[in-house]
C-alpha positions in Angstrom: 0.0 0.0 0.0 1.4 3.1 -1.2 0.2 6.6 0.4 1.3 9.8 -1.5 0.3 12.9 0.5 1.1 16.4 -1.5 1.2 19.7 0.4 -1.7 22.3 -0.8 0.4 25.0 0.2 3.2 26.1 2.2 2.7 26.3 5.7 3.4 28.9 7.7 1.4 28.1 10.9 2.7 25.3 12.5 0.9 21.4 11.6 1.2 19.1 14.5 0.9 15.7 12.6 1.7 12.8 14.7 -1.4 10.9 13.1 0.6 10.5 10.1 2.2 7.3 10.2 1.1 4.2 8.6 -0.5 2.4 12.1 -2.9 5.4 11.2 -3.3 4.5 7.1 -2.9 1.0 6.9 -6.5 -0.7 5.6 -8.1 2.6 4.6 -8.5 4.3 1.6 -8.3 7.8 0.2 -11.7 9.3 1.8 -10.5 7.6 5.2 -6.8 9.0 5.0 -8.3 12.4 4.2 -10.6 12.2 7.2 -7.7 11.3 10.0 -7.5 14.8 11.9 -3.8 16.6 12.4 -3.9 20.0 14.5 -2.9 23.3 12.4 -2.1 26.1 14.9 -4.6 25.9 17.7 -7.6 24.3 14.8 -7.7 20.4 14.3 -8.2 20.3 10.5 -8.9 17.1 8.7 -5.6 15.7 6.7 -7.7 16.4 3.3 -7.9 20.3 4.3 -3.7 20.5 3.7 -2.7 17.9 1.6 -3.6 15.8 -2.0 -4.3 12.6 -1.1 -3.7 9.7 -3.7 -3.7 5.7 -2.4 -2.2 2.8 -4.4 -2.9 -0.9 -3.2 -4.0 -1.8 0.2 -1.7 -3.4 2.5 -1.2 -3.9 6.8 1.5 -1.7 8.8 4.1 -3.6 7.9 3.3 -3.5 4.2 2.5 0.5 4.3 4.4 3.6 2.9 3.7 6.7 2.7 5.2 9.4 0.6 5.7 12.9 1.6 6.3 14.9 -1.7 7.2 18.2 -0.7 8.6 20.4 1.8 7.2 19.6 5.3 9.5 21.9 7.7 6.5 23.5 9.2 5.2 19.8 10.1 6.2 18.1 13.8 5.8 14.7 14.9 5.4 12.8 11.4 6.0 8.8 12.4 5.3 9.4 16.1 5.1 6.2 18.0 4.7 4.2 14.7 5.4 0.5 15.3 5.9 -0.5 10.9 6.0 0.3 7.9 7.8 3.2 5.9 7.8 7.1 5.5 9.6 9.1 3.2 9.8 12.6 2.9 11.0 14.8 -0.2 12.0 17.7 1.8 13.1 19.1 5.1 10.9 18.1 8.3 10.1 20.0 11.8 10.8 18.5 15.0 10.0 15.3 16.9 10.5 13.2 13.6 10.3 9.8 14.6 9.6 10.8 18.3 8.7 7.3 20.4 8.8 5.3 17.2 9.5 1.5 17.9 9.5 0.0 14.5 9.7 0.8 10.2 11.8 3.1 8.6 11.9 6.5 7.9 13.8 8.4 4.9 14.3 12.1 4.9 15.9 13.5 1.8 16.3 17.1 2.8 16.8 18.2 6.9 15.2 17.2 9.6 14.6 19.6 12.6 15.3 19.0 16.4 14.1 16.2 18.4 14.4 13.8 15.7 14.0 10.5 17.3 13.0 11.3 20.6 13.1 8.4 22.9 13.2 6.2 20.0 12.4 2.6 21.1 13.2 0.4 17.8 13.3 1.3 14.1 15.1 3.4 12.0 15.3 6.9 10.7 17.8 7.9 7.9 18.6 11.4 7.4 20.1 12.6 4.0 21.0 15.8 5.0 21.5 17.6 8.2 20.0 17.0 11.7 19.2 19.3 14.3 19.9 19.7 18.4 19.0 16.7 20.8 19.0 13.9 18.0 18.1 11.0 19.3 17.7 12.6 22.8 15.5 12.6 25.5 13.1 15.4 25.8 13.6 18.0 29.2 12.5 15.9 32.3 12.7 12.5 30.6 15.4 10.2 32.1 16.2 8.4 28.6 16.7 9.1 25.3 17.1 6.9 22.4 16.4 3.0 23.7 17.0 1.0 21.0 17.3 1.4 16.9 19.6 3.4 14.5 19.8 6.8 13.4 22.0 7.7 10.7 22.6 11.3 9.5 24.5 11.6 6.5 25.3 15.4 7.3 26.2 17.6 10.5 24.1 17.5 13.4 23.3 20.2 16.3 24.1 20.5 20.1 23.3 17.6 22.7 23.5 14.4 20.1 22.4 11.8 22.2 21.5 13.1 25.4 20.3 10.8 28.1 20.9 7.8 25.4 20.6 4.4 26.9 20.5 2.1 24.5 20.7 1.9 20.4 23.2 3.7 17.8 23.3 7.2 16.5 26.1 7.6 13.3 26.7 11.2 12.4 28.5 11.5 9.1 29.5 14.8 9.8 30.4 16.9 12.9 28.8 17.6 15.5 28.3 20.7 18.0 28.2 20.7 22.1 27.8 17.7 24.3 27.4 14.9 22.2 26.6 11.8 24.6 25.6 13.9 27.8 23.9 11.8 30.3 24.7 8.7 28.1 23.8 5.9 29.9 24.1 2.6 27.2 24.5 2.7 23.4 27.0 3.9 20.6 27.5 6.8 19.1 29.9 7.3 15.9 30.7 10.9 14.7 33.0 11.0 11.7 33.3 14.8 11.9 34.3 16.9 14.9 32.6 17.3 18.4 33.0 19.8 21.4 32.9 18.5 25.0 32.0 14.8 24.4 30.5 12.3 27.0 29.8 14.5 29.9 28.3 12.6 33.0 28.6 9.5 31.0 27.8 6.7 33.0 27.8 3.8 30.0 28.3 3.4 26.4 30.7 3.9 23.7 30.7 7.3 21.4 33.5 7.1 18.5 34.6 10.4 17.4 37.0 9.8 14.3 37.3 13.7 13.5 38.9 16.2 16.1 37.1 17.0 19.8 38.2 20.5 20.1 37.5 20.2 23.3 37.9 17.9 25.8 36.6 17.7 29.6 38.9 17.1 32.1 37.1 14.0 34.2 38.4 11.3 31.8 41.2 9.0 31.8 43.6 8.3 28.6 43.9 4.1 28.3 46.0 3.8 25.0 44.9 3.2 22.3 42.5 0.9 20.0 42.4 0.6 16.1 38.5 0.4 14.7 37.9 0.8 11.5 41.6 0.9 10.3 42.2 3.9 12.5 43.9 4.2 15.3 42.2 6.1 17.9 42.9 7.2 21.6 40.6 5.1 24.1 39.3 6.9 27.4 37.1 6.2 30.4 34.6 8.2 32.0 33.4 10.5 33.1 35.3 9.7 36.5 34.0 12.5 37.6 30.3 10.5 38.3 32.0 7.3 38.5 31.2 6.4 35.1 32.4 3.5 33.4 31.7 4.5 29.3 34.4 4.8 26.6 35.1 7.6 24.6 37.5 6.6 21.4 39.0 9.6 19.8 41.2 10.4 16.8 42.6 13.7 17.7 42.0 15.7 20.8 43.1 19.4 20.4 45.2 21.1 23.3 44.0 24.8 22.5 
């Protein structure tokens, strides 16, 4: 089962969408898509109101995708809490992407905004360009972050990658800004770019950083060194200053 939803226009009000996923589509067709409500601004709107809906084949979860063609930056929560099944979107996408999801796939070709894979419980989300803060993090007040499943981000990603992380993988292609890994508790992180301040009040876990940290906290200990992946990176432990046990593997740590 194929779903193709088409923005009407661009939004500028905000569209909180976390009905779209396809738990939500699967068995129905195009008059009982277009009925499912989504909120736009403070108005709950019925999906038919914002977007062109066109339905191919009929299918379960599992055997659901939809298709987002266009640019859906002004639209949160897409794929919250979906358990199957696929999304892609053809553009840039607002925050909470992914948030709670524990199973099927979802493809952004464009950016995807902060939050993305919020306490993410299984699944994956794929990210072809850049991601913003608290990928894969927990949101404020929750104790954990990402649980179990991958993200991968083929571009940069913002501040706090990982935050409150217990469990899963997070791969940045790029670099990455402040505190990647704070809180961690369980998981791996690989960033292939840069980092600032990695791992602080990390209790568990491994985060790989095969660019530069350009800065380093003080509360971890240097324990040689480890090749992965053909490189031969310095291995640390911390952060001693919580009594934590994780491992921090880096390729250059900068002294400025």
């Amino acid at each position: 089962m194929l779903v193709k939803l088409t923005p009407k226009k661009a939004f500028r009000i905000p569209v909180e969408a976390e009905n779209i996923k396809p738990d939500n589509f699967a068995g129905k067709g195009k008059s009982g898509i277009e009925s499912i409500t989504v909120c736009h601004g403070n108005k709950e709107v019925i999906l038919g109101s914002l977007f062109d809906v066109e339905v191919k084949g009929v299918g379960n979860e599992k055997e659901t995708k939809i298709l987002i063609d266009g640019d859906a930056s002004r639209i949160k929560r897409i794929g919250e809490r979906m358990t199957s099944g696929e999304i892609t979107i053809n553009g840039n996408v607002d925050m909470h992407c992914g948030a709670l999801m524990s199973g099927g796939k979802i493809i952004v070709n464009g950016d995807a905004d902060a939050w993305a894979g919020r306490e993410m419980r299984g699944g994956e989300i794929m990210v072809e360009g850049n991601a913003g803060h608290y990928l894969g993090a927990g949101y404020w007040g929750v104790e954990k972050g990402l649980r179990c499943g991958i993200i991968r981000v083929k571009g940069n990603a913002g501040d706090y990658v990982g935050e409150h992380m217990a469990g899963g993988e997070i791969v940045v292609q790029g670099s990455a800004g402040l505190l990647p890994g704070l809180n961690m508790s369980g998981g791996k992180i690989m960033i292939e770019g840069d980092a600032i301040l990695p791992c602080g009040e990390m209790k568990k876990g491994i985060m790989i950083i095969k660019g530069k940290i350009l800065e380093m906290l003080p509360s971890f200990r240097f324990d040689g060194t480890e090749v992965i992946d053909s490189i031969e990176l310095k291995k640390f432990t911390g952060d001693l200053a919580i009594g934590g046990s994780g491992t921090l593997y880096a390729n250059f740590v900068s002294e400025e």
